[in-house]
C-alpha positions in Angstrom: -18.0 21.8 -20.6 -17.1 18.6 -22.9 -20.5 17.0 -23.5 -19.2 13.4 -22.6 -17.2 14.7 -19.1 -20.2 13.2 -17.6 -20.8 15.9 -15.1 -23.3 18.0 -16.7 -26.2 15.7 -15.5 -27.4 13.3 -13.4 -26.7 10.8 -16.0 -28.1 7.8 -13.4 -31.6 9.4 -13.6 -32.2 9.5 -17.4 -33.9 7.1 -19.2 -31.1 4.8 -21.3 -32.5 6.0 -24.8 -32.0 9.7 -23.6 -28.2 8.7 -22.2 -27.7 6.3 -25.6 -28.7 9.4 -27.3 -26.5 11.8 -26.2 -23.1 10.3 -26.2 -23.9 8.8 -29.2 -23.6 5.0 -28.5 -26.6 2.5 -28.8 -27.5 -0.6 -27.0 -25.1 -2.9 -28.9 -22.6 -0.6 -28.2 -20.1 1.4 -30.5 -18.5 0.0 -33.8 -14.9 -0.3 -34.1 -14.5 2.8 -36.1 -16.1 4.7 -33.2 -14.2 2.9 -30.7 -10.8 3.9 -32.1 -11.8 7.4 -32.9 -13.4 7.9 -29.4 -9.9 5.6 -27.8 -7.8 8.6 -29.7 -9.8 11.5 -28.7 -10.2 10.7 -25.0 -7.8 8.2 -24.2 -8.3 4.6 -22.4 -11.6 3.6 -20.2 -9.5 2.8 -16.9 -8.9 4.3 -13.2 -5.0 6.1 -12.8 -2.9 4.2 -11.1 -2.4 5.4 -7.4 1.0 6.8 -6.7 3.2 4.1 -5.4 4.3 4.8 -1.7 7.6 3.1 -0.9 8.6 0.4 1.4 10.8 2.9 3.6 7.3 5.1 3.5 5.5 2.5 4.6 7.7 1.2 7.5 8.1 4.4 8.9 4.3 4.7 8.8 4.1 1.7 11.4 5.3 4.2 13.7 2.6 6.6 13.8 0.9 5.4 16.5 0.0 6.9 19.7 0.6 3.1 21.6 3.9 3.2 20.0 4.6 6.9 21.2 3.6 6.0 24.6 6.4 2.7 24.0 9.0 5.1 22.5 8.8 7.4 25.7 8.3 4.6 28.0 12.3 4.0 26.2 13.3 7.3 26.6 12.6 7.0 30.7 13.9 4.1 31.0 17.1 4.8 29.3 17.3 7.7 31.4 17.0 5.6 34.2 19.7 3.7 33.0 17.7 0.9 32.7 19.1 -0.3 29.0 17.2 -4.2 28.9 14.2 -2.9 29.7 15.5 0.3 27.2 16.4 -2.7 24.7 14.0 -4.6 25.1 10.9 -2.1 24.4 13.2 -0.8 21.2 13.1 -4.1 20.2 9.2 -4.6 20.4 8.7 -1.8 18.5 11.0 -2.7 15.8 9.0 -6.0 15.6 5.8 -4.6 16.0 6.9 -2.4 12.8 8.5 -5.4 10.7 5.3 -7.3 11.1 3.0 -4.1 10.3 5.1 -3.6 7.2 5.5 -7.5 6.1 1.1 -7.7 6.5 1.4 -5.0 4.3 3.7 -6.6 2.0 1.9 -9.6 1.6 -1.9 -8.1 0.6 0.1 -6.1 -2.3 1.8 -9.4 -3.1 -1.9 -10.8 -3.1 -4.0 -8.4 -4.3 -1.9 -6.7 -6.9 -1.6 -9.1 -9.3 -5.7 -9.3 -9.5 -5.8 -5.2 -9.1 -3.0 -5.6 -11.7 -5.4 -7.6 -14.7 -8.4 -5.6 -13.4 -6.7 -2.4 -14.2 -4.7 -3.0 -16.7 -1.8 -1.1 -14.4 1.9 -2.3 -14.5 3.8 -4.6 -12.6 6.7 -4.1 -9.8 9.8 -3.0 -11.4 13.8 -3.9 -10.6 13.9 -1.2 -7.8 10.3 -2.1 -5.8 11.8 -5.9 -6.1 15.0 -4.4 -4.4 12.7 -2.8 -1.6 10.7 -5.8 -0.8 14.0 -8.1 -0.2 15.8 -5.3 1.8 12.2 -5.4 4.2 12.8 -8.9 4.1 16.7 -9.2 5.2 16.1 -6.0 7.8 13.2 -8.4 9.3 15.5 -11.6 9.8 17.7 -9.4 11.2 15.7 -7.6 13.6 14.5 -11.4 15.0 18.0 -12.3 15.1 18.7 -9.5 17.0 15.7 -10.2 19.5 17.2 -13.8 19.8 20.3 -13.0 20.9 18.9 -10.2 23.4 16.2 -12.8 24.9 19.8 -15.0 25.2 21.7 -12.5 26.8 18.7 -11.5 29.3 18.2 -14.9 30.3 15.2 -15.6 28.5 14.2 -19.4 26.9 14.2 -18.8 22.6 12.0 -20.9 21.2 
């Protein structure tokens, strides 16, 4: 075992001259020769950066639900039924009930990456994630759209 892994002891339990001691530092902290020695030898002081999961990933995780399996059967019976507004109609709810899931999740990784970003020192969202996000947001507009004119045709006041 390397001697600075840190899992050789319970390094939380030592005094700090003891833990000072062993990996060689002191209370000021290390010089810059030491720094850059110990920056080549064991690479940066940061956390990986978790594997990005992609918008399609993520919407089709809105559907793993048991309410929405329930919803997606209740569809199934009722387009057996040939009953295809009420068919419609509960397609529809889940397809917004999915948009919005995936747009709340959009918008905490639009507000907390930037400060995970700096904290982290990980990279931004490239060309392709960019692409993602705006195809989320033109398949949302559409989907309401789409509710709109189905509420028309069914009778229903659209606000």
């Amino acid at each position: 075992m390397n001697k600075h892994d840190g899992h050789s002891e319970n390094w939380s339990a030592l005094p700090a001259e003891a833990v000072l001691r062993h990996f060689e530092s002191s209370s000021t902290g290390l010089n810059d020769a030491d720094a850059a020695r110990r920056l080549a030898q064991y690479g940066p002081n940061g956390l990986p950066s978790a594997k990005q999961r992609s918008v399609l990933f993520r919407f089709l995780l809105q559907f793993h639900n048991v309410l929405i399996y329930v919803l997606l059967a209740a569809s199934a019976v009722s387009a057996v039924l040939g009953q295809w507004v009420d068919t419609g109609v509960i397609i529809a709810v889940v397809l917004i009930n999915a948009a919005i899931g995936l747009t709340l999740i959009v918008q905490a990784l639009f507000t907390y990456a930037p400060w995970m970003q700096a904290l982290f020192g990980t990279a931004g969202l490239g060309l392709i994630a960019w692409a993602h996000i705006v195809t989320a947001g033109v398949a949302l507009f559409v989907i309401v759209e789409i509710e709109k004119a189905a509420f028309r045709y069914a009778g229903w006041r659209v606000a």
